[in-house]
GULUM-695507 format. One record per residue (C-alpha): residue number from 1; residue in three letters; x, y, z. Coordinates in steps of 0.25 Angstrom, whole numbers. Layout:
  resi  resn     c1     c2     c3
   NUM   ALA      X      Y      Z
...
//
This chain:
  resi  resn     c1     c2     c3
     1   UNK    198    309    796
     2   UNK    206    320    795
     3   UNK    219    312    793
     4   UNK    211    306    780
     5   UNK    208    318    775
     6   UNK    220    325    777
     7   UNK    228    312    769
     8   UNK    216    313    757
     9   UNK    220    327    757
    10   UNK    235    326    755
    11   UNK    231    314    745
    12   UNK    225    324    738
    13   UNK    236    334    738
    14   UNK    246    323    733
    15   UNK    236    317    721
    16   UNK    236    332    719
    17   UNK    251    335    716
    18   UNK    255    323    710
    19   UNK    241    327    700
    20   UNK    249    340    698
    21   UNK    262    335    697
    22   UNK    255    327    687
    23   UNK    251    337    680
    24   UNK    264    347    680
    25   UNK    270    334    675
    26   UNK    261    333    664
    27   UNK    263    348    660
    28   UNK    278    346    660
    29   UNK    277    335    650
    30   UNK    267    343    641
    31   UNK    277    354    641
    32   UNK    287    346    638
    33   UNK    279    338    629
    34   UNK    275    351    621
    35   UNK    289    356    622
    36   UNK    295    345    615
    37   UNK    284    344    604
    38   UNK    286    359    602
    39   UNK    302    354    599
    40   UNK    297    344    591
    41   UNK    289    353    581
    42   UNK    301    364    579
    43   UNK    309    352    575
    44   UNK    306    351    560
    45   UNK    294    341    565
    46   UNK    282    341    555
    47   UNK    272    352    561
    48   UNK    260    346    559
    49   UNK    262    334    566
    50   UNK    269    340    577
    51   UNK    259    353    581
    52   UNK    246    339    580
    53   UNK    257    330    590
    54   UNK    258    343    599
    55   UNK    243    347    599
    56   UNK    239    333    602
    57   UNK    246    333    612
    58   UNK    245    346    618
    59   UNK    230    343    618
    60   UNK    232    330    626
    61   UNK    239    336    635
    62   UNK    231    346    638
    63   UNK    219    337    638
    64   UNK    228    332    652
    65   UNK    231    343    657
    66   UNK    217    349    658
    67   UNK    212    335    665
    68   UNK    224    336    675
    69   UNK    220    350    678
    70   UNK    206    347    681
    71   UNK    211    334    689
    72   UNK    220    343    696
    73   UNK    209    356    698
    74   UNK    198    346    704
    75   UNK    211    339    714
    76   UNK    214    353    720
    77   UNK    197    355    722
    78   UNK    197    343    729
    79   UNK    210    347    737
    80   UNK    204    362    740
    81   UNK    192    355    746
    82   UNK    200    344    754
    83   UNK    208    355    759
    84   UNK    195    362    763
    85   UNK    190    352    768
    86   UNK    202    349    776
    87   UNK    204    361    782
    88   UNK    185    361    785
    89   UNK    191    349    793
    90   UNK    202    354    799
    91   UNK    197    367    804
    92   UNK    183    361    808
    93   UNK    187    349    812
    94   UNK    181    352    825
    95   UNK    168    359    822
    96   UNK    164    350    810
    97   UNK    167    336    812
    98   UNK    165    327    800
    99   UNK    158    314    800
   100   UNK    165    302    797
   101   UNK    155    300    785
   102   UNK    158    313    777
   103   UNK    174    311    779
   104   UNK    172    297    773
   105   UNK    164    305    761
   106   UNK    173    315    760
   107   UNK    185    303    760
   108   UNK    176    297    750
   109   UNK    176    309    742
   110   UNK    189    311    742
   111   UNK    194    298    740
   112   UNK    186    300    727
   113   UNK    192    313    723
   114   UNK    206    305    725
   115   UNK    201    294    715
   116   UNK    198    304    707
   117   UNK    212    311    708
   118   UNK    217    297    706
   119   UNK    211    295    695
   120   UNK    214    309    689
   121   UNK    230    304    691
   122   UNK    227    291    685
   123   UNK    221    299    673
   124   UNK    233    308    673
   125   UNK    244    298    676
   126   UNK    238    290    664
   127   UNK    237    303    655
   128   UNK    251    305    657
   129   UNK    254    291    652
   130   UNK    248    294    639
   131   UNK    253    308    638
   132   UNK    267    300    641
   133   UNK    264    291    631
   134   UNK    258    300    621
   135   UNK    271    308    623
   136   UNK    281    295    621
   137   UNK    271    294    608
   138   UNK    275    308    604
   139   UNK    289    306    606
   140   UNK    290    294    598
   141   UNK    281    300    587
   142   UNK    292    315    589
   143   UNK    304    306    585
   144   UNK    297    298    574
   145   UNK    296    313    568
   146   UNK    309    316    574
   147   UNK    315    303    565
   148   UNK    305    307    553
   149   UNK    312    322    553
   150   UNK    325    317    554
   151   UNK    323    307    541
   152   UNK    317    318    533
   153   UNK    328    328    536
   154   UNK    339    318    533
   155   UNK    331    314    519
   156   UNK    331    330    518
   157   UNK    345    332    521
   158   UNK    348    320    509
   159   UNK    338    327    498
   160   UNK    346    341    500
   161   UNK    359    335    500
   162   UNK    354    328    486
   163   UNK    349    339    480
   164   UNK    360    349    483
   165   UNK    367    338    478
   166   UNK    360    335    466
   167   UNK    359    352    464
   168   UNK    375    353    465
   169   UNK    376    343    454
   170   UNK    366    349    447
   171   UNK    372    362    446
   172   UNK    386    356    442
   173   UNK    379    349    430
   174   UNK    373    364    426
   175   UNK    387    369    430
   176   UNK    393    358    421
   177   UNK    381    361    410
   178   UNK    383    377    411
   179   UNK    398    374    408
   180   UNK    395    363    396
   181   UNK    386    373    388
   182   UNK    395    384    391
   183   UNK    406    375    384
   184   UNK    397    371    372
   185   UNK    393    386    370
   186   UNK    408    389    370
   187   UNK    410    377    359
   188   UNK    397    383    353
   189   UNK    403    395    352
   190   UNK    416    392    347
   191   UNK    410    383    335
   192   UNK    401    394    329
   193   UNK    413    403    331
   194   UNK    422    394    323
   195   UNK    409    391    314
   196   UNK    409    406    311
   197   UNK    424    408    310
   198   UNK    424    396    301
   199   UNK    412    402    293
   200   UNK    421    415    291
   201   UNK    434    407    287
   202   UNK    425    399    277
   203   UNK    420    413    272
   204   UNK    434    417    270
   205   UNK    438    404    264
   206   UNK    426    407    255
   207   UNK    430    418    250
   208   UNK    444    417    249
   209   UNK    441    404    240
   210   UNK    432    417    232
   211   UNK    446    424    230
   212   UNK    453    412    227
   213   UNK    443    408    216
   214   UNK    444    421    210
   215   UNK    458    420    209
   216   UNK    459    408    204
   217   UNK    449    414    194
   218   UNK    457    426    192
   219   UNK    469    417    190
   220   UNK    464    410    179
   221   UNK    459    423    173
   222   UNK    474    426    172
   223   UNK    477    413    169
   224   UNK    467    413    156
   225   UNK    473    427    153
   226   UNK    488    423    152
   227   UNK    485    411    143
   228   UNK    479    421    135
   229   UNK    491    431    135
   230   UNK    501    420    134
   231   UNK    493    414    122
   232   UNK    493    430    115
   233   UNK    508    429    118
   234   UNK    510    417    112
   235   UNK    503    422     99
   236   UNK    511    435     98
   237   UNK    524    428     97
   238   UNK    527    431     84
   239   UNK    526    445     87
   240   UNK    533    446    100
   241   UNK    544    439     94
   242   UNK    545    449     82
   243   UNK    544    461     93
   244   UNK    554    456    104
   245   UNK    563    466    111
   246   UNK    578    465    116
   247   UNK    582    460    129
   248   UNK    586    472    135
   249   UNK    570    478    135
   250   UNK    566    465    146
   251   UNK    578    467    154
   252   UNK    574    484    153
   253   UNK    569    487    168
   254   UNK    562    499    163
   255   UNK    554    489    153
   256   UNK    542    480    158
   257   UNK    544    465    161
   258   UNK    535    454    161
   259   UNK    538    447    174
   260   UNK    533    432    174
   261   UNK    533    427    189
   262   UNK    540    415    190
   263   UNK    531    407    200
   264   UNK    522    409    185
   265   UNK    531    401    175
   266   UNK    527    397    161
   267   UNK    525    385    155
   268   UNK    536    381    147
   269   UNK    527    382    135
   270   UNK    526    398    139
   271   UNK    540    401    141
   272   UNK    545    393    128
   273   UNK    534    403    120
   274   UNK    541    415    130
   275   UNK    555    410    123
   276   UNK    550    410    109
   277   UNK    541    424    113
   278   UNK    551    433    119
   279   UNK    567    428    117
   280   UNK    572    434    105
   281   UNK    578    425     94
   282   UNK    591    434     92
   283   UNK    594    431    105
   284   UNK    593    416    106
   285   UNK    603    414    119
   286   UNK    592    422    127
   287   UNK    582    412    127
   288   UNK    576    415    141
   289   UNK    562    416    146
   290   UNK    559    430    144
   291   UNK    554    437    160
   292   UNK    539    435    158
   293   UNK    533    432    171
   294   UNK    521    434    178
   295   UNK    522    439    193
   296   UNK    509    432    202
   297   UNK    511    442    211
   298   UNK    508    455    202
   299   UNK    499    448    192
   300   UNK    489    461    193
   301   UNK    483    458    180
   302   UNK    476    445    178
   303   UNK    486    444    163
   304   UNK    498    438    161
   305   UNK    501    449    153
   306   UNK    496    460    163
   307   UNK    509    455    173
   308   UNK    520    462    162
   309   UNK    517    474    170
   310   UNK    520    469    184
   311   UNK    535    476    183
   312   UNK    525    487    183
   313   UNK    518    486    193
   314   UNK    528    483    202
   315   UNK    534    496    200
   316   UNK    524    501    202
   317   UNK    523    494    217
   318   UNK    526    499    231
   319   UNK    535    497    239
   320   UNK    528    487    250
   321   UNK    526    480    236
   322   UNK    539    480    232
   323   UNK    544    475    245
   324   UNK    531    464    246
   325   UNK    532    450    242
   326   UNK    525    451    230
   327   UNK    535    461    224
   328   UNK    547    453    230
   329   UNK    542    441    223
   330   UNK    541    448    208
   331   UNK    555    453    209
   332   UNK    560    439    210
   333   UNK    553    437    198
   334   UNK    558    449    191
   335   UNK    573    446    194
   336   UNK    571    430    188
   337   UNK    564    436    176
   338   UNK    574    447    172
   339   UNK    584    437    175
   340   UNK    576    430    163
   341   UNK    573    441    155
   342   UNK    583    442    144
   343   UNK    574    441    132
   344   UNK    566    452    123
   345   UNK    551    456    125
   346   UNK    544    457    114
   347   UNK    537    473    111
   348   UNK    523    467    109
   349   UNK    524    462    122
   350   UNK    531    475    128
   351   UNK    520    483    121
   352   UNK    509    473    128
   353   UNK    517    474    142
   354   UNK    515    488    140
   355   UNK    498    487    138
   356   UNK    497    479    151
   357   UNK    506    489    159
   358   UNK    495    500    156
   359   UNK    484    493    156
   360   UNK    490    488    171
   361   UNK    493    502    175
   362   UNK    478    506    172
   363   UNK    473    496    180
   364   UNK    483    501    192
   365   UNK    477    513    191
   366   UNK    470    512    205
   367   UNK    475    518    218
   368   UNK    484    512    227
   369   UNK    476    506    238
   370   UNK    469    499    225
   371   UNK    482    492    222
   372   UNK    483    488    238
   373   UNK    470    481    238
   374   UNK    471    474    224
   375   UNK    486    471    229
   376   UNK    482    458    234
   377   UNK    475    453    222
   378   UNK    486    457    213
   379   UNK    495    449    219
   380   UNK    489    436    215
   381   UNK    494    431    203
   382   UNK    494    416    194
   383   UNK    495    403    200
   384   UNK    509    399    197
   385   UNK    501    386    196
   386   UNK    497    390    183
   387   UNK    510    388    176
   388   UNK    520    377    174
   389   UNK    533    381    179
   390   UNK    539    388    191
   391   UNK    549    397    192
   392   UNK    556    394    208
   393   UNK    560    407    211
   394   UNK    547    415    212
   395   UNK    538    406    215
   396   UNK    547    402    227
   397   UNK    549    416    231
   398   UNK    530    415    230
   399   UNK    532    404    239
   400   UNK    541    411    249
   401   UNK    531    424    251
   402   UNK    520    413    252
   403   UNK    511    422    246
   404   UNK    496    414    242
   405   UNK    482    421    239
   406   UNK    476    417    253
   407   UNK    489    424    260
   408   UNK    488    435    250
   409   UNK    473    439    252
   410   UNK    477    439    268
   411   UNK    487    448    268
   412   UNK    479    457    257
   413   UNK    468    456    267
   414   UNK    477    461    277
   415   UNK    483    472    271
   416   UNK    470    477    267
   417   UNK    467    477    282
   418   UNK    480    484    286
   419   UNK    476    494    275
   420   UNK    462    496    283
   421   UNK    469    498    294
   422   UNK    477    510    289
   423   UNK    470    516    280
   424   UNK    456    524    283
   425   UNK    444    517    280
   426   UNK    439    525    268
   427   UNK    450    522    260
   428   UNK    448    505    261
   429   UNK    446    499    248
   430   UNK    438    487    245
   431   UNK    448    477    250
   432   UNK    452    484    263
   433   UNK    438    486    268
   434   UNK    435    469    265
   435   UNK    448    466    272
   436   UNK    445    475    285
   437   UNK    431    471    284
   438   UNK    437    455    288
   439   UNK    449    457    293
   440   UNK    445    468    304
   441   UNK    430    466    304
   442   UNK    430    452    304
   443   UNK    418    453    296
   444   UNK    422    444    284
   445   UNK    409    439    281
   446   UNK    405    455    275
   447   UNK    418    454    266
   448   UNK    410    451    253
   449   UNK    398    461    255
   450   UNK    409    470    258
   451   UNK    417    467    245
   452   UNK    403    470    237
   453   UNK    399    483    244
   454   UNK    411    489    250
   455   UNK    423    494    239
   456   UNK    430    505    251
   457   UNK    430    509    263
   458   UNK    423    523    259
   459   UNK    410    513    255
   460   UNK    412    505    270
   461   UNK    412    519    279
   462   UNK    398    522    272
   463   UNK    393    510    274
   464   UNK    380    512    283
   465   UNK    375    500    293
   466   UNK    363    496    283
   467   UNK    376    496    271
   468   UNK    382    486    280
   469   UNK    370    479    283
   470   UNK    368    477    269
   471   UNK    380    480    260
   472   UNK    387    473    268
   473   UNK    377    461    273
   474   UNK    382    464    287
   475   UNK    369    457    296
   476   UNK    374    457    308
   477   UNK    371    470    317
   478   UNK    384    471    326
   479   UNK    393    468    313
   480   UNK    387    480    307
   481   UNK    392    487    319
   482   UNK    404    483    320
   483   UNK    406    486    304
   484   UNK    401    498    308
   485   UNK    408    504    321
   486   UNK    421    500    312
   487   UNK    417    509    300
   488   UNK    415    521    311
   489   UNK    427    518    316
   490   UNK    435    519    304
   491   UNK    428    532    301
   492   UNK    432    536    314
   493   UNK    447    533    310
   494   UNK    445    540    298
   495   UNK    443    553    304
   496   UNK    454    552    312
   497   UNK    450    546    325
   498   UNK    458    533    323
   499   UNK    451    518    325
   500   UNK    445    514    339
   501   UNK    453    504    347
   502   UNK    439    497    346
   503   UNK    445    493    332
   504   UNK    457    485    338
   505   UNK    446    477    346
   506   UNK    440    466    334
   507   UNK    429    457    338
   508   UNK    440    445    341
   509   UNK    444    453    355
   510   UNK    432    456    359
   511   UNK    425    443    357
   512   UNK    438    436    363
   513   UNK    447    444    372
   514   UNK    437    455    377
   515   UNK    425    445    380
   516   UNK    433    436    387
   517   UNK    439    449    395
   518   UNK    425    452    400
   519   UNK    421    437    404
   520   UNK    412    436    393
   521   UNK    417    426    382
   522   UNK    404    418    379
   523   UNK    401    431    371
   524   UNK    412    431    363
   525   UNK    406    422    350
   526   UNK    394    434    349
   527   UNK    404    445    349
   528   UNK    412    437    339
   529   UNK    400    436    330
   530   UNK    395    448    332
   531   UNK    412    452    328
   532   UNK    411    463    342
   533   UNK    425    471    340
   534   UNK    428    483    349
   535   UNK    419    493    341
   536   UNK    408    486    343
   537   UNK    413    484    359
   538   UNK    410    498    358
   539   UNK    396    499    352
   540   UNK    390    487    362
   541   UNK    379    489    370
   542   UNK    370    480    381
   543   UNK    361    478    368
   544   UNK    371    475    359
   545   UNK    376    464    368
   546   UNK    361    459    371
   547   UNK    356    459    358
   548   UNK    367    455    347
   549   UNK    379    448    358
   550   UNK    367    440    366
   551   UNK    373    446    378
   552   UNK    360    444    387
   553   UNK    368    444    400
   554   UNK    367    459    407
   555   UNK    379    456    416
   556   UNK    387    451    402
   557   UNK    383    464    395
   558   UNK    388    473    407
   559   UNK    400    465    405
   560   UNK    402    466    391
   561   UNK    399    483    392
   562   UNK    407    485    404
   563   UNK    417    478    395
   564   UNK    417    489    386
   565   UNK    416    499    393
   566   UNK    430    494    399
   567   UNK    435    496    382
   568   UNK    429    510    382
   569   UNK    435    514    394
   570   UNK    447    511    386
   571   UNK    444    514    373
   572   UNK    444    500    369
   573   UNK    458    499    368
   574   UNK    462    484    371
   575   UNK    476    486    373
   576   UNK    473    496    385
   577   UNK    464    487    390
   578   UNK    475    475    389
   579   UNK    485    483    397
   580   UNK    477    487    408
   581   UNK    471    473    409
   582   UNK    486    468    408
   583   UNK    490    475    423
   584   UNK    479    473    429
   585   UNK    482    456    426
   586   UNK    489    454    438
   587   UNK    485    464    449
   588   UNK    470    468    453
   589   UNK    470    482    446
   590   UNK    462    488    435
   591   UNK    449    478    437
   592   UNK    441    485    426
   593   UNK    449    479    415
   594   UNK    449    466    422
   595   UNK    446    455    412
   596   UNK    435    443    417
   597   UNK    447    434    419
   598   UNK    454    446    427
   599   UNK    442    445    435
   600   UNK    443    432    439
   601   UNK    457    431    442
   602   UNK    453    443    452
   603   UNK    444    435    457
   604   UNK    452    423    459
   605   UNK    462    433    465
   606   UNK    453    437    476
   607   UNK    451    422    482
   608   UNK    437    420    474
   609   UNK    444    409    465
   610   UNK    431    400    464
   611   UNK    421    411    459
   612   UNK    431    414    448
   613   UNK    426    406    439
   614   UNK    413    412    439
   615   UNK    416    425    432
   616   UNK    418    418    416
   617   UNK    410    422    408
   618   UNK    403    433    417
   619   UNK    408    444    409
   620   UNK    414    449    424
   621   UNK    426    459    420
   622   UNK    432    469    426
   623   UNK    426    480    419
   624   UNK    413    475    426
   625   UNK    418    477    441
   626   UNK    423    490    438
   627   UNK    412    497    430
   628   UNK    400    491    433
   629   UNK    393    498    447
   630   UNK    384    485    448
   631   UNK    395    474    448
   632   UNK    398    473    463
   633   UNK    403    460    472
   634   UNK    388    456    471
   635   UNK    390    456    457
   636   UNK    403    450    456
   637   UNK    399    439    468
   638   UNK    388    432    458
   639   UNK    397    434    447
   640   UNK    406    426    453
   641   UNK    395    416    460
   642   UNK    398    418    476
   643   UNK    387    414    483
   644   UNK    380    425    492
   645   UNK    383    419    505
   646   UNK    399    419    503
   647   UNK    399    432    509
   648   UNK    413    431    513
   649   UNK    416    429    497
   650   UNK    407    439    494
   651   UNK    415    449    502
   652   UNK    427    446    499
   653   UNK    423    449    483
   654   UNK    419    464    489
   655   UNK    432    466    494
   656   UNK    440    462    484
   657   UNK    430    470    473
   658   UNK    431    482    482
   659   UNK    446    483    482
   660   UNK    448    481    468
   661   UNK    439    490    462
   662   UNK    442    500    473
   663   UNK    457    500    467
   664   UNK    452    501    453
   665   UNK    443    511    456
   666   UNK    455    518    464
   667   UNK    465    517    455
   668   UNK    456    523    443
   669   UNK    457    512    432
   670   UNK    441    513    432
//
């Protein structure tokens, strides 16, 4: 009986480990279980899913645990009481002796409890089958999601690449877009400058046609007049005849002449009435043309009978018109008409010669800058066209000086404007203060306003702004101000101070050559229009450039006043400027003078050849590094588009900015 009990005992003991073993199995697998669902939800797995997977699970399992536990509580029970027992029987084996009928219901009993154990394995071993299988399932359903990720990542991989793709080619096509309209504003730009500059040719055209006509008029005006005079010479031949004088009184130099030009013949008609008018009939081997002929050159009355006189008045010349063209050109004349003046004058025609001197003189009665400015007009004279013949040697020597009305007006126009240069503005005539008003203003649109209101250049220092406004029809606000800065600075030179070197400055350099020095160039038609010249450099402000440039940019204005402030610095004198530019062309020196493209060779210089490109149009000079406190390598690093995570680039940008503007600093040029 013992035996039996002592082997039920130690069956119960092994049913009891292996149970535990079970158990610690079962745990292990749980850990490991939850251990790799805990993987599974860090790896980009879809939380939702995985946390209902995982709770699910963990319920189940500890649904199993809990049972086994109880299994396992109630197995020791019975082992604590079988090893009570077992010892109650060992220890009192003697005293209390069992009956053969209560070992067999305690074997009963006990053989229960192991079918009970039994059963509680079976139960156990079959729950681990299904947790088994329930974690197969998991598995399969972990690398269905594993699969599903990896799809979707790869699909997501693909839409990136496609739209960085898609994005690089779109920003070409902007790129490409930016640099097309920049173009056609350029073109833009260009055909309104050539639509203005062919607007102001077409005014000039205009009004040269307007002088033109009224010569033309004034030429048939002189035309009418000598017909007349010639027909009153024709009548009064019989008194001429009866009056004539000896040869020796036309050969006389101290006598006056009447000096036809050759390029200006007669008819054959005219001449054959000159024969019959002036050649005495005692002398009838001196049958010559008498020396009438009329000089274009110094036709100053609109009368053929007016030029008699013009010995007169060439006496009465300069010297720069004795050495001119004009003058050279009538004494060719003169010597092929006293070679042809052998024949007598008549004393009517004397005493008439002698009326138009006079009345010539009165008329010559104005002061000599008078004679200066009508000089040009005098000088025009009768188409040769007018006529029948031609006499070769004047009107070649005409041809030779290549001397026609357009090229006449030119160099009047000219003259006027050296006289401008040279003489004080209060002393300027009419004439010189139009031709200064559109050779050196540029402003040839006001000429005809001006020719109305303005006689002198007394009447153009008084003039006020609202005289310009309206005397003048000047609308425009900064062509007022450029008028009047140039009117102050004349007065200015007047009393002695001389003219700014902002007047060598016109608005051609500046909307050229000094935009393009400070990187801005898309500017240049506005200044252009607005005519900008160095005075009114001087005069700009931040408004200025906002409201009448459209200059909307901050950076772009700081540029464009930085600029200037370079010209002040000194004294607006461009040839300074040039020099100090010109050596500092090859060597790193002298940065605030640096012009934009100075800049960017620098840069280029410095290994940075690919951000170059960056600085045009960005109005980045050197008068920008050096004398403005907020431009730093920042600054200089978004100007030139580097991006923020090349900090080597970036670096290397501070040390090369540092050393130069620590030399330039050093060396004094700022």
């Amino acid at each position: 009986m013992m035996d039996d009990n002592k082997q039920l005992a130690q069956r119960i003991d092994g049913a009891i480990q292996s149970a535990s073993q079970e158990v610690t199995n079962l745990r292990s697998e749980l850990s490991a279980t939850s251990r790799r669902l805990a993987e599974l939800g860090a790896a980009d797995s879809p939380p939702g899913m995985l946390e209902t997977l995982q709770h699910n699970h963990n319920v189940l399992l500890r649904e199993e645990v809990a049972q086994l536990q109880e299994e396992v509580h109630l197995l020791r029970q019975m082992k604590d009481m079988l090893s009570k027992d077992l010892e109650e029987t060992q220890g009192g084996c003697s005293a209390d002796v069992l009956s053969a009928t209560e070992l067999r219901v305690q074997l009963a009993q006990k053989e229960q409890e192991l079918d009970r154990a039994k059963e509680a394995l079976q139960a156990m071993k079959s729950d681990r089958k299904r947790l088994k299988a329930e974690k197969a399932e998991l598995v399969n359903q972990m690398q269905q999601l594993y699969a599903t990720l990896e799809s979707r990542e790869e699909q997501l991989r693909d839409f990136i690449r496609n739209y960085d793709q898609h994005r690089k080619e779109s920003e070409d096509a902007v790129k490409a877009l930016a640099k097309e309209k920049d173009l056609l504003e350029r073109e833009k730009w260009d055909l309104r400058r050539q639509t203005k500059e062919a607007t102001e040719h077409m005014g000039m055209l205009h009004s040269q046609l307007d002088l033109k006509e009224n010569r033309i008029k004034e030429l048939e005006a002189e035309l009418a007049m000598a017909k007349q005079s010639l027909a009153t010479l024709t009548k009064d031949v019989p008194k001429r005849h009866s009056l004539a004088m000896p040869t020796e009184a036309v050969v006389n130099g101290n006598n006056q002449e009447w000096v036809m030009q050759a390029d200006l013949p007669l008819t054959a008609a005219i001449r054959q009435s000159q024969q019959t008018l002036y050649v005495h009939p005692g002398h009838p081997t001196d049958r010559q043309v008498a020396a009438v002929r009329l000089s274009p050159c110094h036709s100053r009355q609109p009368s053929i009978i007016s030029d008699a006189s013009a010995v007169e008045g060439d006496r009465s010349s300069t010297p720069s018109d004795i050495n001119s063209p004009r003058h050279r050109t009538h004494s060719l004349c003169n010597v092929r008409a006293a070679q042809h003046s052998t024949l007598p004058i008549s004393a009517s025609l004397e005493d008439l010669e002698e009326a138009k001197r006079k009345k010539k003189k009165e008329k010559m009665g104005l002061g000599s800058l008078s004679r200066v400015f009508a000089r040009g007009k005098q000088r025009k004279s009768l188409d040769p066209g007018l006529f029948d013949d031609s006499d070769s040697l004047c009107s070649s020597t005409r041809h030779s000086l290549g001397l026609s009305d357009g090229s006449e007006d030119q160099l009047d126009r000219l003259q006027q404007v050296e006289l401008a240069r040279n003489t004080p503005m209060s002393q300027w005539r009419a004439g010189t203060v139009q031709a200064w008003l559109e050779v050196v203003m540029a402003m040839p649109m006001y000429i005809r306003t001006c020719s109305e209101n303005v006689k002198s250049g007394k009447v153009l220092l008084g003039l006020t702004d609202e005289d310009l406004e309206l005397g003048l029809g000047i609308s425009s606000l900064m062509h007022r101000r450029k008028l009047r800065l140039a009117i102050e600075d004349y007065r200015d030179a007047e009393n002695g101070q001389g003219l700014s070197n902002a007047a060598d400055l016109d608005h051609h350099w500046v909307a050229k050559a000094w935009l393009s020095d400070v990187g801005l160039p898309q500017y240049s038609q506005a200044f252009h229009n607005h005519l900008v010249d160095g005075r009114m450099l001087k005069s700009l402000t931040r408004r200025d450039l906002e409201r009448h440039l459209n200059i909307t940019k901050k950076f772009h204005q700081v540029s464009l006043m930085l600029g200037i402030e370079l010209l002040h610095m000194l004294d607006f004198d461009k040839e300074a400027l040039q020099v100090r530019r010109s050596q500092c062309e090859h060597q790193h020196v002298d940065p605030v003078v640096w012009t934009s493209n100075r800049v960017m060779k620098w840069i280029k210089d410095i290994d940075l050849k690919e951000f170059a490109e960056s600085l045009l149009n960005g109005g980045v000079h050197g008068a920008v590094m050096m004398l403005d406190p907020s431009f730093n390598t920042d600054t200089m690093a978004s100007v030139l588009g580097i991006p923020t995570n090349k900090d080597m680039v970036r670096r290397h940008l501070f040390e090369e900015m540092k050393a130069l503007i620590g030399r330039a600093r050093g060396s004094g040029f700022v």
